[in-house]
C-alpha positions as semicolon CSV with decimal commas, in nm:
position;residue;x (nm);y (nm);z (nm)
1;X;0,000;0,000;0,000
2;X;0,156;0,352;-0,114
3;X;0,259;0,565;0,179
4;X;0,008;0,894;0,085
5;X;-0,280;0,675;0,083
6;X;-0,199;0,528;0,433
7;X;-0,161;0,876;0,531
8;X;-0,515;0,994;0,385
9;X;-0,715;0,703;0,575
10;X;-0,549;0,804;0,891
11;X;-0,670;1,122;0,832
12;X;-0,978;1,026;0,729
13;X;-1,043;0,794;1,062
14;X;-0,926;1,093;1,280
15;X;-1,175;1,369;1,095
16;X;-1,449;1,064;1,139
17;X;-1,351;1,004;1,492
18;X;-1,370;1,372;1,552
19;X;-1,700;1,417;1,396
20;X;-1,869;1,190;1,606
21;X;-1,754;1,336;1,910
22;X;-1,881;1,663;1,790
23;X;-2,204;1,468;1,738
24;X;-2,272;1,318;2,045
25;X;-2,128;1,561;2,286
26;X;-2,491;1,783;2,188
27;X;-2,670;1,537;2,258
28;X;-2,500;1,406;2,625
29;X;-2,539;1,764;2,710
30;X;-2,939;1,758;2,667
31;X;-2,959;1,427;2,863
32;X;-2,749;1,542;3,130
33;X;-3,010;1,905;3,133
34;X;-3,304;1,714;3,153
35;X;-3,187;1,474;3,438
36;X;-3,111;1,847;3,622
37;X;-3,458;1,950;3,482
38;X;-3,583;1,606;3,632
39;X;-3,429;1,638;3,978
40;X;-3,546;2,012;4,001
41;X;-3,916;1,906;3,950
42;X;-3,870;1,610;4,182
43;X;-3,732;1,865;4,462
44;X;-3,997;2,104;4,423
45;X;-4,260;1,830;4,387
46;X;-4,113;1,694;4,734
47;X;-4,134;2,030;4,890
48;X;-4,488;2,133;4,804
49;X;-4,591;1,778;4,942
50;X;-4,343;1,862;5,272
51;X;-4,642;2,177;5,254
52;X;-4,915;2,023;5,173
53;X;-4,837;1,809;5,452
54;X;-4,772;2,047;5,705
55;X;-5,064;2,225;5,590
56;X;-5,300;1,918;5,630
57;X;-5,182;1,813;5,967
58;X;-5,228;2,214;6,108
59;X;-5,556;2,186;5,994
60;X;-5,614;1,794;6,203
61;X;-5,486;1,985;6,480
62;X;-5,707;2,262;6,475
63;X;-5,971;2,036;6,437
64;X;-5,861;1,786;6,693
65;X;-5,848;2,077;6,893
66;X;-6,184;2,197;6,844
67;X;-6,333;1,861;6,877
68;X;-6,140;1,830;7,257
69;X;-6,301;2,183;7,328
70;X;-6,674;2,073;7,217
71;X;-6,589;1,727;7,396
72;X;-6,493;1,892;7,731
73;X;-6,795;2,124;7,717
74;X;-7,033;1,850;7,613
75;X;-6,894;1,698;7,931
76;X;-6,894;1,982;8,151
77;X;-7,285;2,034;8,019
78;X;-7,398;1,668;8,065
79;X;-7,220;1,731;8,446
80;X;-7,394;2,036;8,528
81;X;-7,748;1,850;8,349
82;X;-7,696;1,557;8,528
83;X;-7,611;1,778;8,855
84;X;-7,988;1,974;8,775
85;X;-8,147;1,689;8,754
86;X;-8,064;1,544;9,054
87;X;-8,143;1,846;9,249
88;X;-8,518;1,791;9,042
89;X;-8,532;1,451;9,130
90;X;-8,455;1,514;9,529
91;X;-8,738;1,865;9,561
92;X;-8,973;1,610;9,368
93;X;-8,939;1,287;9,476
94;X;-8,782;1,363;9,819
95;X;-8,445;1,086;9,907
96;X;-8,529;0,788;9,733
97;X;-8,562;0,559;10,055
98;X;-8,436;0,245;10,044
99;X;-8,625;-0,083;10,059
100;X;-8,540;-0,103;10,475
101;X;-8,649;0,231;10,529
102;X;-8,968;0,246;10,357
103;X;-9,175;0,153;10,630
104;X;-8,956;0,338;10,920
105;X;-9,183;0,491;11,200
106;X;-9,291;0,880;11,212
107;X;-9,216;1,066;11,501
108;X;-9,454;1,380;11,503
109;X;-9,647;1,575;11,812
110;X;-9,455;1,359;12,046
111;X;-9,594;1,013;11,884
112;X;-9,502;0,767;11,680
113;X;-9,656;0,653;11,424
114;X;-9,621;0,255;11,318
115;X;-9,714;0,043;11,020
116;X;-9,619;-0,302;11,032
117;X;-9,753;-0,624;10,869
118;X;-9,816;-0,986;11,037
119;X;-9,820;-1,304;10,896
120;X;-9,666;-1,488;10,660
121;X;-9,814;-1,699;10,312
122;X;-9,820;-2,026;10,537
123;X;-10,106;-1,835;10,727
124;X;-10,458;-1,920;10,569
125;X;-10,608;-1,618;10,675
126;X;-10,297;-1,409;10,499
127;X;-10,164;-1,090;10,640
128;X;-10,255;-0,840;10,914
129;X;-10,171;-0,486;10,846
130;X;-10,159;-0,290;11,171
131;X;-10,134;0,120;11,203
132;X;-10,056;0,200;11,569
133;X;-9,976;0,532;11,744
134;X;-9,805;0,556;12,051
135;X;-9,735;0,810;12,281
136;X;-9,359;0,914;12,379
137;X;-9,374;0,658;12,679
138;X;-9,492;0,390;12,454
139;X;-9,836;0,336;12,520
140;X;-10,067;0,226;12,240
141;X;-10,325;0,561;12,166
142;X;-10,459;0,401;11,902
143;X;-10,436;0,090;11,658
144;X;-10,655;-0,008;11,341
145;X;-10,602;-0,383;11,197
146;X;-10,683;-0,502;10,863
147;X;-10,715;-0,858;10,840
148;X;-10,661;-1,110;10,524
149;X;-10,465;-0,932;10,306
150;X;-10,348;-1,184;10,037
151;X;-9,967;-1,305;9,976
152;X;-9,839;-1,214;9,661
153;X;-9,554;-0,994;9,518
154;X;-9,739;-0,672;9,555
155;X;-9,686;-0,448;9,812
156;X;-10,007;-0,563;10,118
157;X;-9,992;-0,165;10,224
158;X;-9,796;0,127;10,154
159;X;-9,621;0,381;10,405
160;X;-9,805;0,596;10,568
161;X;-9,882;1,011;10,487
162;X;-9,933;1,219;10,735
163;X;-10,090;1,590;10,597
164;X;-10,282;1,828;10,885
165;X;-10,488;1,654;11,088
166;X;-10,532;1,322;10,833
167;X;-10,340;1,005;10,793
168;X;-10,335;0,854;10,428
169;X;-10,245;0,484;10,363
170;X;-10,324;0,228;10,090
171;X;-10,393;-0,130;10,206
172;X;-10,464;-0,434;9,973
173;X;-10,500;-0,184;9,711
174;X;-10,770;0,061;9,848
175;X;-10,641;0,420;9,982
176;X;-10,797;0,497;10,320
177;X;-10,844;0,861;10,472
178;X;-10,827;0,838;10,879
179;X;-10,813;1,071;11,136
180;X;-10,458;1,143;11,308
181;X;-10,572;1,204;11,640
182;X;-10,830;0,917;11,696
183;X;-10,776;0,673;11,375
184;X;-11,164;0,693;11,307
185;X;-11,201;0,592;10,908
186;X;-11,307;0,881;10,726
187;X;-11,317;0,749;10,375
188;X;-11,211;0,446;10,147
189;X;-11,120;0,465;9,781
190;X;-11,112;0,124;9,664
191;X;-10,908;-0,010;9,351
192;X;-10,658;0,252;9,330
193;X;-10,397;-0,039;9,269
194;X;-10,123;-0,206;9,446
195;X;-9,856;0,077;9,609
196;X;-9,525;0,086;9,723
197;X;-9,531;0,438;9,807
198;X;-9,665;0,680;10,037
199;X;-9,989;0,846;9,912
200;X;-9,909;1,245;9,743
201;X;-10,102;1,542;9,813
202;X;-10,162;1,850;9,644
203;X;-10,205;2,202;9,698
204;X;-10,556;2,149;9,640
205;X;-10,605;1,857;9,892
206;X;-10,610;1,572;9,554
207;X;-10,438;1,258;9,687
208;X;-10,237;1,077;9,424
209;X;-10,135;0,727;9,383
210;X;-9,934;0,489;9,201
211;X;-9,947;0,094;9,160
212;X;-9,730;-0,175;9,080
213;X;-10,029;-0,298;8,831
214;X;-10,313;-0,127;8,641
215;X;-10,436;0,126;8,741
216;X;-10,078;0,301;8,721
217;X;-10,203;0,654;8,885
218;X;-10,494;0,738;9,065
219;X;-10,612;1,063;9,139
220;X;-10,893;1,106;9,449
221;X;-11,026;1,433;9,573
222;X;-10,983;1,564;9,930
223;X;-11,360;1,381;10,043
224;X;-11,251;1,047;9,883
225;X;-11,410;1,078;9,550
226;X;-11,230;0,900;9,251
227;X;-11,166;1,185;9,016
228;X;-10,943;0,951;8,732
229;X;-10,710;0,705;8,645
230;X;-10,441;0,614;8,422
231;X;-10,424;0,238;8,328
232;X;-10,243;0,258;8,003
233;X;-9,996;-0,043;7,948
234;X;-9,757;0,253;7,868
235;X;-9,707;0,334;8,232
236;X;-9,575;0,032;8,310
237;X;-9,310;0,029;8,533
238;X;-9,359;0,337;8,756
239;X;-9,113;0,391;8,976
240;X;-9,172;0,718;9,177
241;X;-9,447;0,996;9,177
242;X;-9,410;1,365;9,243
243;X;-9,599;1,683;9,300
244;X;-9,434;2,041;9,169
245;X;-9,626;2,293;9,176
246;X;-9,931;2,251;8,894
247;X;-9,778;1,912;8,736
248;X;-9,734;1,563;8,828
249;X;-9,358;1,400;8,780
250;X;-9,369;1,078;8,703
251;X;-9,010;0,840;8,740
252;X;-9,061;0,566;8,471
253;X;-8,739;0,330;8,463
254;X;-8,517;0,643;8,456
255;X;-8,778;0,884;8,194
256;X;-8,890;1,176;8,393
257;X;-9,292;1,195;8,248
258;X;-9,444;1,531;8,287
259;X;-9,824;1,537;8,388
260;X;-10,094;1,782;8,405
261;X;-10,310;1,753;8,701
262;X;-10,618;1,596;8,506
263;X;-10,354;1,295;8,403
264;X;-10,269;1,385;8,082
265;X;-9,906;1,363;7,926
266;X;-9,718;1,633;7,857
267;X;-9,454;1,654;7,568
């Protein structure tokens, strides 16, 4: 091979070799601009999340926050409702008396006042239901007995009320009127139901009942006359009757019923 033409394909090679670096060094330098471009919209994209995020999470908080507020003053609300209605419940109702102290004696003028019951259910002629009053050394003034009162699970008498100058009591579910000082009978309402607790009386001298079993509430006037009665199966389960002022508060497994004083339901 001749010497100038050896020469001319080296020179050819290098010119090609040269070329091509000219050639590709363009185009490494637009990769190599849009990895930069790449990793400067991955940053930003990274820090508008890191905001987003921040922003998201102040706004939990404050709502966290706000929920803890309306949480504590639910709680401080259902407290101080909670704290009313116990206040209602004791000027209504009085201290709910346990099952021991239901029948406790009444000391008042300087007697007592005692209702008892004797007999048991393996007595054929059933229960005795006594009322006796004795004076402060003991001595019987007076005593009334009522005789044959069934066994069962309702209450054979209820405790005693004591307004002015009359003494109210239900026995074997009839409410009786007598007099304080001598125990004469005044009255007798019968059927007013089975009750477990003392007779109520009005401002206007009505006597109101409750029973374990239909009727529910019973409502007599001041000479003994049956004025009305509730025996709705919806008033099953009275627990506790009250007087305020021109209603009638009735404790129904926990409800608090509002009355008028004719018997109907208030909303």
């Amino acid at each position: 091979m001749k010497p100038k033409f050896i020469m001319m394909l080296i020179i050819g090679t290098l010119i090609l070799s040269g070329c091509t670096k000219l050639v590709s060094l363009p185009e490494s330098t637009d990769e190599q601009g849009e990895i930069e471009a790449l990793k400067a919209s991955f940053k930003k994209e990274m820090q508008d999340l890191k905001i987003n995020q921040v922003i998201t999470i102040g706004k939990l908080s404050k709502k966290v926050a706000a929920l803890n507020e309306n949480l504590e003053e639910t709680l401080d609300e259902h407290a101080a409702m909670k704290n009313k209605s116990e206040i209602l419940e004791l000027a209504v109702f009085g201290k709910i008396k346990k099952d021991d102290d239901l029948y406790n004696d009444i000391k008042q003028d300087g007697s007592v006042y005692k209702v008892y019951t004797e007999g048991t259910d393996y007595l054929e002629d059933g229960i005795v239901c006594v009322i006796e009053v004795l004076d402060q050394n003991g001595k019987t003034i007076w005593r009334n007995i009522w005789e044959g009162i069934d066994v069962s699970e309702v209450a054979s008498h209820s405790p005693i009320t004591i307004v002015g100058k009359t003494i109210y009591i239900v026995v074997d579910g009839e409410l009786i009127a007598m007099e304080k000082e001598s125990g004469r009978i005044l009255w007798r309402c019968d059927q007013v139901g089975y009750s477990f607790q003392s007779p109520l009386v009005g401002n206007d001298g009505t006597i109101y009942t409750i029973g374990q079993y239909a009727p529910y509430f019973t409502a007599v006037s001041h000479d003994g006359k049956l004025k009305w009665q509730l025996i709705s199966d919806d008033m099953y389960g009275i627990e506790q009757l009250g007087v305020c002022n021109d209603y009638l508060v009735v404790n129904q497994k926990g409800d608090i019923l509002l009355f008028d004083k004719d018997g109907n339901k208030l909303k």
